[in-house]
C-alpha positions as CSV (number, residue, x, y, z in Angstrom):
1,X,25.9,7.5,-21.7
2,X,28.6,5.1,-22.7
3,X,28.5,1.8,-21.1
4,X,32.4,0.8,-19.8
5,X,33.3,-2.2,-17.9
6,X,35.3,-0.9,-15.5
7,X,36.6,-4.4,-13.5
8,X,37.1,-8.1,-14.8
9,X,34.4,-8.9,-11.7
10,X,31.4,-6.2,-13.1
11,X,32.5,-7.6,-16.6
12,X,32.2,-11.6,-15.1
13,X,28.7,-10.4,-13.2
14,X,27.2,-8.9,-16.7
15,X,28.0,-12.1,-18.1
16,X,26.9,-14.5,-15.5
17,X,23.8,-12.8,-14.1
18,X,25.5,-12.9,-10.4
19,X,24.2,-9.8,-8.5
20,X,26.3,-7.4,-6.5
21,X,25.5,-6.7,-3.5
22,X,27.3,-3.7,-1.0
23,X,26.2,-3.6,2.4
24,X,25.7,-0.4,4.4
25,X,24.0,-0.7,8.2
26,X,20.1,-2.4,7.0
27,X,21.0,-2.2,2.8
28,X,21.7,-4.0,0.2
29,X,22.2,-2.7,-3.3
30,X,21.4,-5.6,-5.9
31,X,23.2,-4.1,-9.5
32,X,20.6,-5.6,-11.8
33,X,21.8,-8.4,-14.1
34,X,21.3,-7.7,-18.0
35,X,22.5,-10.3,-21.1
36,X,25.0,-8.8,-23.8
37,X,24.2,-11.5,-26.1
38,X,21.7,-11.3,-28.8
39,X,19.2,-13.8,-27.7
40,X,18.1,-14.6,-31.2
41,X,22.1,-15.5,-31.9
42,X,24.0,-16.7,-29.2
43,X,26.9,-17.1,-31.8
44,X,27.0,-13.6,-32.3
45,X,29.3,-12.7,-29.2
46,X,28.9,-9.9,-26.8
47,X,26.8,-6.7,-28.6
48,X,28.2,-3.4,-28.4
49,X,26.1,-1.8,-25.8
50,X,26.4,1.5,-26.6
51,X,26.0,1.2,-30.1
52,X,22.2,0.2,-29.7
53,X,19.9,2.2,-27.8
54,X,16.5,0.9,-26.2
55,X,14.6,1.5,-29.4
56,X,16.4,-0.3,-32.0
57,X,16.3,-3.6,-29.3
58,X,12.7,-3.5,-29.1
59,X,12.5,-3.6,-33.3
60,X,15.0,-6.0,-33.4
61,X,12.5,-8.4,-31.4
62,X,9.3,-7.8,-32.8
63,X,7.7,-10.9,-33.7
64,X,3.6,-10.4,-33.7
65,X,2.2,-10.9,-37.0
66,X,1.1,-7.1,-38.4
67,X,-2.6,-6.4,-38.2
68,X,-3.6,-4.3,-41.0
69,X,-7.2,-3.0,-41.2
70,X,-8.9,0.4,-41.0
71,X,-9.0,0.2,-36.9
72,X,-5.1,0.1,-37.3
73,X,-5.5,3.2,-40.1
74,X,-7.3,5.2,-37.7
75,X,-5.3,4.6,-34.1
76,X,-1.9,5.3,-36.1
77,X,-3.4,8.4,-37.3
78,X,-4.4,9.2,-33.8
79,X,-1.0,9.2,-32.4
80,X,0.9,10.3,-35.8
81,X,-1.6,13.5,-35.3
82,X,-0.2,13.7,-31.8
83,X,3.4,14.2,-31.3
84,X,3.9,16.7,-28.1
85,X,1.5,13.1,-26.3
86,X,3.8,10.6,-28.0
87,X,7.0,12.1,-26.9
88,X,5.1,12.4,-23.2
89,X,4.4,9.1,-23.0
90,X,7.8,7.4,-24.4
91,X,9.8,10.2,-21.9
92,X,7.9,9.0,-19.3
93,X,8.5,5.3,-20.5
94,X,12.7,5.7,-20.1
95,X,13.4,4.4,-16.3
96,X,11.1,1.4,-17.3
97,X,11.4,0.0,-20.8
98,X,15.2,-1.6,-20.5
99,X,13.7,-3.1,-17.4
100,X,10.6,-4.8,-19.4
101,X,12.7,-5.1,-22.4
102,X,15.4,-7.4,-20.6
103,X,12.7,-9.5,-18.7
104,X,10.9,-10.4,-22.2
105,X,13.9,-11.2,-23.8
106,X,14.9,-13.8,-20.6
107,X,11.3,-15.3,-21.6
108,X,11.6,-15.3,-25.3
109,X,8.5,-13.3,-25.6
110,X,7.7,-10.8,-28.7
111,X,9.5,-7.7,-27.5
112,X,6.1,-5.5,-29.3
113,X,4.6,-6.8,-25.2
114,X,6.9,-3.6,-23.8
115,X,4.9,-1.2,-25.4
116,X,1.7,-2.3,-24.0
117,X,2.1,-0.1,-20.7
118,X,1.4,2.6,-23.6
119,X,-1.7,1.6,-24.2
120,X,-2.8,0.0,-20.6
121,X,-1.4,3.5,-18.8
122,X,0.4,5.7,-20.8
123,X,3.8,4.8,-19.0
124,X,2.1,5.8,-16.0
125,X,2.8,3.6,-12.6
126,X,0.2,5.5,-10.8
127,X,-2.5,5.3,-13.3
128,X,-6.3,4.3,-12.2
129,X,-9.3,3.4,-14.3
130,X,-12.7,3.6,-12.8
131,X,-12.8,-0.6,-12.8
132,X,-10.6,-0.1,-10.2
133,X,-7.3,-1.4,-12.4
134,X,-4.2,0.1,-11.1
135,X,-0.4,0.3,-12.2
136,X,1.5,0.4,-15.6
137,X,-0.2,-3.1,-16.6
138,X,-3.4,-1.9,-15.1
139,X,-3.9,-5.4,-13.0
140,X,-7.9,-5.4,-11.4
141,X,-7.6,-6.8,-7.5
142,X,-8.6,-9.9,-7.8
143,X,-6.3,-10.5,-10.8
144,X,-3.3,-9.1,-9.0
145,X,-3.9,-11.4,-6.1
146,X,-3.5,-14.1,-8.7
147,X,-0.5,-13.3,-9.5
148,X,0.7,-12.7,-5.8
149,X,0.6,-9.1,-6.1
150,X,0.2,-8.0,-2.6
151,X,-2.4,-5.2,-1.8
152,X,-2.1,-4.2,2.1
153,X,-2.5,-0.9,3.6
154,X,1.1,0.1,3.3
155,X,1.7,-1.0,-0.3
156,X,0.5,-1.9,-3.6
157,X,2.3,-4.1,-5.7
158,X,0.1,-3.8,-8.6
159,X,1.9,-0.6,-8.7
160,X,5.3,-1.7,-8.3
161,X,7.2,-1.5,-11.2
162,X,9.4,-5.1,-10.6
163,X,6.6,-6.9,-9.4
164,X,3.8,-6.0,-11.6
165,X,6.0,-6.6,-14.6
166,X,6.9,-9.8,-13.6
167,X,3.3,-10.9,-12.9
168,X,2.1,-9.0,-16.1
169,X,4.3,-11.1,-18.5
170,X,3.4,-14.3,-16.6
171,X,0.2,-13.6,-17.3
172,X,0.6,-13.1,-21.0
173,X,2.5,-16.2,-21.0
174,X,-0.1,-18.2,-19.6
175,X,-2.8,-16.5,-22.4
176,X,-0.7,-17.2,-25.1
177,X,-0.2,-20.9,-24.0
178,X,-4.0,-20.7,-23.8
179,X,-5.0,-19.2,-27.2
180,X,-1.2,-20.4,-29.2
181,X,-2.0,-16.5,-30.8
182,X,-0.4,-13.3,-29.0
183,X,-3.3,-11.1,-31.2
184,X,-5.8,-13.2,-28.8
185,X,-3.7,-13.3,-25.7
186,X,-3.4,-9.7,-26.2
187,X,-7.1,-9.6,-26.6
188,X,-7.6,-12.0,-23.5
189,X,-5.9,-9.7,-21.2
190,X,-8.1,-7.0,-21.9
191,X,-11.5,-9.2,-22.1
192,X,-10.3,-11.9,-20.4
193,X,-9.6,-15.5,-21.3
194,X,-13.4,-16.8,-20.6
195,X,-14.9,-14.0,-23.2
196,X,-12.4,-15.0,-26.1
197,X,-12.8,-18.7,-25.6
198,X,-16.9,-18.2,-25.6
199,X,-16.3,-16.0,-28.7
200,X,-13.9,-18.7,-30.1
201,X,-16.7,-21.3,-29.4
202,X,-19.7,-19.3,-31.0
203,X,-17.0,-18.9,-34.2
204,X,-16.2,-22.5,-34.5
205,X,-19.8,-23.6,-34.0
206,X,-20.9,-21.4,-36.8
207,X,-17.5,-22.7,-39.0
208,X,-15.9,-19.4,-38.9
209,X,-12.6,-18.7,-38.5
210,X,-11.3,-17.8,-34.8
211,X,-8.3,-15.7,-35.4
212,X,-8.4,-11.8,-33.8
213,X,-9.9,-10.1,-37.0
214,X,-12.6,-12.9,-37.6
215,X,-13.2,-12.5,-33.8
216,X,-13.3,-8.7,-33.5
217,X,-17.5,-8.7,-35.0
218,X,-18.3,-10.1,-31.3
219,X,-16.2,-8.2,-29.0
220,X,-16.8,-4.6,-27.1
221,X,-15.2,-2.0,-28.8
222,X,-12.8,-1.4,-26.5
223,X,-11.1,-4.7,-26.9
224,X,-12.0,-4.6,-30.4
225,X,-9.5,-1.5,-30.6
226,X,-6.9,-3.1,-28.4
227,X,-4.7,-4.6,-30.5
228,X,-4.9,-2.3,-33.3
229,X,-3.7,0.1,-30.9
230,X,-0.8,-1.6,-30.0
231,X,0.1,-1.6,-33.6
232,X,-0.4,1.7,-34.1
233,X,2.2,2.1,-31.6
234,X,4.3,-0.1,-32.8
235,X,4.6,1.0,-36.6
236,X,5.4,4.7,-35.4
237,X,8.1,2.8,-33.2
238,X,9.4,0.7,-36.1
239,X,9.5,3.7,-38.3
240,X,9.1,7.3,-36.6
241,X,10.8,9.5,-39.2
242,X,7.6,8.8,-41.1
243,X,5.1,9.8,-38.7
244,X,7.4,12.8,-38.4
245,X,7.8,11.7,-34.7
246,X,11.1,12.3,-32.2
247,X,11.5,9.6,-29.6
248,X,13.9,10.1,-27.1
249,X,16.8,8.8,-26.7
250,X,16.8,5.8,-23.9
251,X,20.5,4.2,-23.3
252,X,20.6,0.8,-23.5
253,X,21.5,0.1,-20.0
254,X,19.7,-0.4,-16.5
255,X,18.4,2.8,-15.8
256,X,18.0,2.0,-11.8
257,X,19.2,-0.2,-9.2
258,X,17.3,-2.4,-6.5
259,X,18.0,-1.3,-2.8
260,X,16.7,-4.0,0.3
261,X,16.3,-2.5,3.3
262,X,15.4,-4.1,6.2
263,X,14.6,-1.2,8.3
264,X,11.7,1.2,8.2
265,X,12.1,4.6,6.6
266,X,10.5,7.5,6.2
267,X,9.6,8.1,1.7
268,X,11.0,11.7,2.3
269,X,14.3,10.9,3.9
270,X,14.6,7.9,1.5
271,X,14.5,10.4,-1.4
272,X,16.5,12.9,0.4
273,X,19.2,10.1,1.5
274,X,19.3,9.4,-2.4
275,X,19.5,13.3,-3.5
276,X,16.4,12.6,-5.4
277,X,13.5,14.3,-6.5
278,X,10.3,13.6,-4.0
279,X,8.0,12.9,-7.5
280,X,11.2,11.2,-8.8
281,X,11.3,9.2,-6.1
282,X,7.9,8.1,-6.0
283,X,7.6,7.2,-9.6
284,X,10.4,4.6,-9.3
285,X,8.7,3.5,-5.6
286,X,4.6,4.1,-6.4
287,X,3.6,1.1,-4.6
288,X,4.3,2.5,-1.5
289,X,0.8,3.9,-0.2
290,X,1.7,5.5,3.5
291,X,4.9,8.0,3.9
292,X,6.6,5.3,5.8
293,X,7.9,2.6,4.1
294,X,8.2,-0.5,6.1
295,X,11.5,-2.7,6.2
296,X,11.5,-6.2,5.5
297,X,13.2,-9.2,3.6
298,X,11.2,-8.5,1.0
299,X,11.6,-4.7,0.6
300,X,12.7,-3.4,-2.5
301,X,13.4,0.8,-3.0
302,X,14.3,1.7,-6.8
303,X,16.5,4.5,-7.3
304,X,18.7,5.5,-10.5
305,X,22.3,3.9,-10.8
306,X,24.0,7.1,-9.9
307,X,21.7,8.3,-7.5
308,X,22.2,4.1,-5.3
309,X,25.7,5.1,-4.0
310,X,24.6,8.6,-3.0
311,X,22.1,7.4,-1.1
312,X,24.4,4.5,0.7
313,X,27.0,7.3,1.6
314,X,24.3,9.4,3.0
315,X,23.1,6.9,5.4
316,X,26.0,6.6,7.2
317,X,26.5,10.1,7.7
318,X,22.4,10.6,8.9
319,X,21.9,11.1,12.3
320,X,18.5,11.5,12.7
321,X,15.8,8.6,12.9
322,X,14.9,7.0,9.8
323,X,11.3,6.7,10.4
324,X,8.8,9.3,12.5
325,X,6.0,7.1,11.9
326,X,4.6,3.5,14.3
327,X,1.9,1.8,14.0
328,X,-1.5,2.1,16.9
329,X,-4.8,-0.3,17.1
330,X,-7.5,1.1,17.8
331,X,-8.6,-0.6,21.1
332,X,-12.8,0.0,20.9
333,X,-15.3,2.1,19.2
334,X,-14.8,4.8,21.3
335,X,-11.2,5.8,21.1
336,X,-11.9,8.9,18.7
337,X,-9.6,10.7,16.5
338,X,-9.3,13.6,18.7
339,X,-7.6,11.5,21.6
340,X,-5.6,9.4,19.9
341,X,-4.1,12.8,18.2
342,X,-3.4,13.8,21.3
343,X,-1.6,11.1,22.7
344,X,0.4,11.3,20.2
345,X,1.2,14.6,20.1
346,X,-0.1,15.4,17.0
347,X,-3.8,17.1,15.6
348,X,-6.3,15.4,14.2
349,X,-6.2,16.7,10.6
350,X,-2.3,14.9,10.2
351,X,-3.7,11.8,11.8
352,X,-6.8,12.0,8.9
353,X,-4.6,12.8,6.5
354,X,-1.7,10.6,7.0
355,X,-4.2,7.3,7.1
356,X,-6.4,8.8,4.4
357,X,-9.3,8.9,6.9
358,X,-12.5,10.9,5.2
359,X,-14.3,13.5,7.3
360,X,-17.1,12.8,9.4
361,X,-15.9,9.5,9.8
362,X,-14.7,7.1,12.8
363,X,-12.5,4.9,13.2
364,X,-13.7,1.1,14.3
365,X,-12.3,-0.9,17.0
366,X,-9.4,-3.0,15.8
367,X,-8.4,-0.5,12.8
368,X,-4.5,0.0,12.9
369,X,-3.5,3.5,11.8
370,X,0.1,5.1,11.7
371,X,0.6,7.6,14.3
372,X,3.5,9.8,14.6
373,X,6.7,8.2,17.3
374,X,7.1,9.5,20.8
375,X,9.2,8.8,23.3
376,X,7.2,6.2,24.6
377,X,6.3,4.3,21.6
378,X,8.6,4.5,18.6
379,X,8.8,1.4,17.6
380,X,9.2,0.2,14.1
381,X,6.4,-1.4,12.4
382,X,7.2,-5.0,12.2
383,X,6.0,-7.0,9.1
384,X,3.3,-9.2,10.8
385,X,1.3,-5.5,11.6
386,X,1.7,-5.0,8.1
387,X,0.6,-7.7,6.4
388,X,-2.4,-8.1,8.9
389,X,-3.2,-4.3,9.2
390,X,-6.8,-3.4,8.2
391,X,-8.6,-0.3,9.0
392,X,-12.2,0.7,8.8
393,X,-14.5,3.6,9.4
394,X,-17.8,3.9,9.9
395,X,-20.3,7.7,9.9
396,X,-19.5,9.6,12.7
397,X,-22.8,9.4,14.8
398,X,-23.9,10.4,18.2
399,X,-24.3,8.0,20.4
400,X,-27.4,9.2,21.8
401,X,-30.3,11.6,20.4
402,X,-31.6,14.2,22.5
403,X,-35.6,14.2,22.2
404,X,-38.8,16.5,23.3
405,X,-42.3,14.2,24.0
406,X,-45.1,15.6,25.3
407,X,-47.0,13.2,27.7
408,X,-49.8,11.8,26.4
409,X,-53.4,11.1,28.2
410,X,-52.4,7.5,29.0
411,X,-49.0,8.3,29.2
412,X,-47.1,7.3,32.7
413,X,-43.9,7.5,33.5
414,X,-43.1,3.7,32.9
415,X,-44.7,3.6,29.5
416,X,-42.7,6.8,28.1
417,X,-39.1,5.1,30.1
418,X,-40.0,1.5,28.5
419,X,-40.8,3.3,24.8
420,X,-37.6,5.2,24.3
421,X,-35.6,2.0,26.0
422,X,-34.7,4.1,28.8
423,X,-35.1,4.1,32.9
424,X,-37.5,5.7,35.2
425,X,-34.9,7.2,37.1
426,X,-33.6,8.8,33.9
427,X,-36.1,10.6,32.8
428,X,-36.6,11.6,36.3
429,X,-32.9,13.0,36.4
430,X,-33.0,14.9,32.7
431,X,-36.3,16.4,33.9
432,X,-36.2,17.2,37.4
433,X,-38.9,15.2,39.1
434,X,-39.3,14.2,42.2
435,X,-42.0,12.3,41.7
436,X,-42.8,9.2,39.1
437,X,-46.6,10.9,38.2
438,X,-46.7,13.5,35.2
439,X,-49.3,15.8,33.7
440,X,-50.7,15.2,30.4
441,X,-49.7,17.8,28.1
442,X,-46.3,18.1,30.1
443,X,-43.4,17.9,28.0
444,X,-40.2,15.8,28.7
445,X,-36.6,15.9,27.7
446,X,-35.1,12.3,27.2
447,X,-31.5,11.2,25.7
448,X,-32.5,8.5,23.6
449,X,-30.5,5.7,22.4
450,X,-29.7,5.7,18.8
451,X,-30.8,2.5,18.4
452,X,-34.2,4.4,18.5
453,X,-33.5,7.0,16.1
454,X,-34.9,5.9,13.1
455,X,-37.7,4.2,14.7
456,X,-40.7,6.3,15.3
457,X,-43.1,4.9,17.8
458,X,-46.7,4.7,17.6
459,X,-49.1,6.2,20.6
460,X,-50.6,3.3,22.9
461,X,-52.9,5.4,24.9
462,X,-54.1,7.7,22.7
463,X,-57.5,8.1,20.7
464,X,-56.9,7.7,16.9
465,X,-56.5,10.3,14.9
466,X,-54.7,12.4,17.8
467,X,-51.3,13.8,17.3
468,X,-48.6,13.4,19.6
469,X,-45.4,15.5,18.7
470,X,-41.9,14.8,19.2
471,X,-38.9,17.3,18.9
472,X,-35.2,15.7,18.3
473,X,-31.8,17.2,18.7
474,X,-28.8,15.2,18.3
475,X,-27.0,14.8,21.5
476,X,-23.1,13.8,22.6
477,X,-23.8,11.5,25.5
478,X,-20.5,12.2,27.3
479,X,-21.5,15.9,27.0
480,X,-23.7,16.0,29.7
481,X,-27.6,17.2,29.4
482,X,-29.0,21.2,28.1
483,X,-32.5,21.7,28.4
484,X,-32.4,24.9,26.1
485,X,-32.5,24.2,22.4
486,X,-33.9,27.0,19.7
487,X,-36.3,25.5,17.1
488,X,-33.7,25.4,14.6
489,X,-31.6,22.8,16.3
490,X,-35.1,20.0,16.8
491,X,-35.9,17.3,14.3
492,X,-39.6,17.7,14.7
493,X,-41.6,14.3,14.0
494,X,-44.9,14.3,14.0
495,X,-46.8,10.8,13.9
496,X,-50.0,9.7,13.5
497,X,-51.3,7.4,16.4
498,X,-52.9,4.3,16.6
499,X,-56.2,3.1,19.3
500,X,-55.0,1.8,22.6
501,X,-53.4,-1.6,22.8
502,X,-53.0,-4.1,25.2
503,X,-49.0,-4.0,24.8
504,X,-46.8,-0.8,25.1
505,X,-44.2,-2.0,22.1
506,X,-43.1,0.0,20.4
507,X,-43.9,-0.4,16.6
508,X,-41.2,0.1,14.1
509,X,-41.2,1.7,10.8
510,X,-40.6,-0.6,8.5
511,X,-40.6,0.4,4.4
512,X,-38.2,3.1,3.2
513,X,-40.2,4.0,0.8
514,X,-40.8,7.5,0.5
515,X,-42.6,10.0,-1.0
516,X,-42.9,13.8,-1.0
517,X,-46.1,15.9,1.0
518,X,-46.5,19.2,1.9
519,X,-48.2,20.2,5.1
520,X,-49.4,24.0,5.4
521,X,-45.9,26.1,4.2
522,X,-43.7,23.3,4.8
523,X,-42.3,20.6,2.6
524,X,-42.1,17.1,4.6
525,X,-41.4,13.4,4.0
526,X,-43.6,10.6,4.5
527,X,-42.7,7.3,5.1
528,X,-45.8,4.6,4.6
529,X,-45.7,1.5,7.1
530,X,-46.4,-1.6,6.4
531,X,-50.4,-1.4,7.8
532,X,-50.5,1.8,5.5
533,X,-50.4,4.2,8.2
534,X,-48.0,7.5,7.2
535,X,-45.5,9.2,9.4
536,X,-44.7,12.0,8.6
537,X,-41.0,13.6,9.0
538,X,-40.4,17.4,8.8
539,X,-37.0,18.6,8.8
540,X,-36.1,21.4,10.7
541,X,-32.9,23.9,10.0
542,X,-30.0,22.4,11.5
543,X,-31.2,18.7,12.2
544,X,-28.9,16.0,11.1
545,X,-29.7,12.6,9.8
């Protein structure tokens, strides 16, 4: 595409650096400001624009001294032996590199530093490693919240293709002012700056050299292949027709525009406003996290040149709402999925979905979650729930357990209530009595607190070596009370007791250690306490832990 100047004010705001800015209702469409002149030779005058394509102005600004070893040999043969991955990678590297190109060039850095996304991602602005790193420059959390990179619920801007760049070549900047060597700084960035200057140290203490090669004996291999890497790159870029590689062609011009909008929006009307691909969409916007994307001062939206205008005549012809999504908080532990769904007017499975809730998991008290609008609450999302939104879930466990004990010889009433941390009148209600006096032998059905449930408690009253037994069903406490249970649904726990004591409390397992028994046909755990006693746990069918 030809670039053409069309008015003396776009040709005056090219040269200057003054953005444009057209307002429609809540946006603001920032045409982003590029430099005709070489930077290397101001003297020069204006370059013709569409006589140099993306390519030639990254070899026109290399500036790293070459590396040249057999690591180089090898990662250049790696990617010379790969061409259908190259041209991948480099296609997939068009709406970005003028972007990082022009931003190096405003800093007078080597222009080799754009094709380090190539190595860190492979062009690609959702990429994760397993560390954790996220993003074309593949920034760890902690790093990006160096560099002001905010990570919230709704966005990431380690993903975000403005920010991130900006905070990667600061970054860079800083290592290089560190080391005074880009081959380290490059190095740096992958190791980090502690590991080369401890390397550098060990070096100079031993009167070695502390350049990159000299260097490479003491670091892991990945770093070791860093650099070599980005030269492998680098010579197929300088030279492709020798690796017998086609890159694509990539104008040398902005290939998007930066849109402000102070309103929130839904990501699917945004990309349908702008005529525009969903995955299209998303690979210019990946920082956004949630399908709402929340208006602010601060919000950017990316969208090609052509596809900007489209998007602002769109918006004033839309008549529909912008955004289908607000914000709810949690107000205790108790407000489950389920009825916040329904409030809403929505199911569950959109509510787990949408705030990338896992299953058999609960929300905490305090969490904010999007919900979809009603009537009654649609709202926007303002910036302060935002930027203080949290949300976190915890296993999805009944709140009490329902349990089988058979009454003991000693056993009363009072001493079964005050084991299990329940009342008299309880266990009186559960089981039907109308009187506080039970038989030995007799069996009981209590709803225990789960407080209790991994503590198993040892028999006060009854001679050693006896064996009291204990059945166990898990039990929804709002659901009300079922005496009928089949086998398969019990948790049967069987413990060994102790001689009668003076005190009824209870005594808690302590150690987790376990090991593996088996007791006539079946297979059961046993857990050793800390006096060396064993309980021993048999799992029924069906029981939950």
């Amino acid at each position: 595409m030809q670039f053409k100047i069309k008015t003396l004010a776009l040709a005056a705001f090219a040269f200057f650096g003054t953005p444009l800015l057209v307002h429609a209702n809540d946006i603001s469409i920032y045409t982003p400001s590029y430099s005709m002149i070489d930077p290397n030779n101001p003297d020069s005058g204006v370059l013709g624009m569409q006589q140099v394509d993306v390519w030639a102005r990254i070899r026109k600004g290399f500036s790293i001294p070459d590396l040249d070893n057999d690591l180089v040999a090898k990662q250049t043969q790696y990617y010379s032996d790969r061409p259908d991955y190259f041209q991948r990678t480099t296609i997939r590297a068009s709406p970005y590199l003028f972007h990082v190109v022009q931003e190096l060039e405003k800093r007078g850095m080597p222009t080799e530093l754009a094709l380090l996304p190539f190595i860190e991602s492979s062009f690609n602005p959702q990429a994760s490693s397993s560390a954790k790193a996220v993003g074309l420059w593949q920034f760890m959390p902690a790093t990006g919240r160096d560099f002001n990179l905010k990570q919230d619920m709704f966005k990431d801007e380690r993903r975000d293709v403005l920010a991130s760049t900006d905070a990667a070549l600061t970054y860079l900047q800083s290592l290089y002012a560190m080391f005074g060597d880009w081959q380290l700084a490059l190095a740096a960035y992958n190791w980090g700056q502690g590991s080369v200057q401890r390397a550098i140290d060990k070096n100079q203490a031993a009167g070695l050299p502390t350049d990159f090669a000299s260097l490479s004996p003491l670091m892991p291999a990945e770093t070791r292949n860093y650099v070599p890497k980005l030269q492998a790159v680098k010579n197929i870029i300088a030279s492709p027709e020798s690796y017998n590689i086609v890159l694509p062609k990539i104008d040398n011009e902005p290939y998007f525009v930066t849109i402000g909008k102070t309103r929130d929006i839904d990501v699917t009307v945004a990309a349908q406003l702008a005529e525009l691909p969903l995955d299209d969409f998303k690979a210019l916007n990946p920082q956004f996290k949630r399908p709402v994307i929340i208006g602010s001062a601060d919000t950017k939206i990316l969208l090609p040149q052509s596809n900007a205008e489209k998007f602002k005549k769109n918006m004033l012809k839309w008549t529909q709402s912008f955004s289908s999504w607000t914000a709810h908080t949690v107000g205790n532990a108790r407000e489950r999925i389920e009825a916040i769904a329904a409030k809403f007017d929505t199911t569950p499975e959109v509510i787990r979905e949408v705030n990338h809730i896992p299953p058999r998991m609960v929300l905490k008290a305090g969490s904010t979650i999007l919900v979809p609008k009603t009537e009654n609450s649609n709202s926007d999302i303002t910036a302060e729930v935002a930027d203080n939104a949290t949300m976190a879930v915890t296993p999805d466990v009944p709140e009490t357990r329902r349990i089988y004990v058979k009454v003991g010889k000693h056993d009363t009433l009072g001493s079964i209530a005050s084991r299990y941390g329940v009342s008299i009148n309880q266990v009186k209600s559960w089981n039907n009595l109308r009187h506080n006096s039970v038989n030995r032998g007799q069996s009981l059905h209590l709803q225990v607190p789960n407080r209790f449930a991994n503590t198993i408690a040892s028999s006060d009253n009854e001679d050693k070596g006896s064996i009291r037994k204990v059945s166990m069903t898990y039990k929804e406490s709002s659901k009300g009370s079922n005496s009928k249970h089949s086998a398969k649904e019990r948790k049967e726990v069987v413990a060994s007791s102790r001689k009668e004591r003076n005190t009824s409390k209870t005594k808690v397992v302590a150690s987790t250690a376990k090991t593996t028994a088996k007791t006539g046909n079946k297979k059961v755990a046993a857990t050793s306490n800390k006096k060396g006693k064993t309980v021993v746990l048999a799992d029924a069918k069906g029981s939950r832990k």
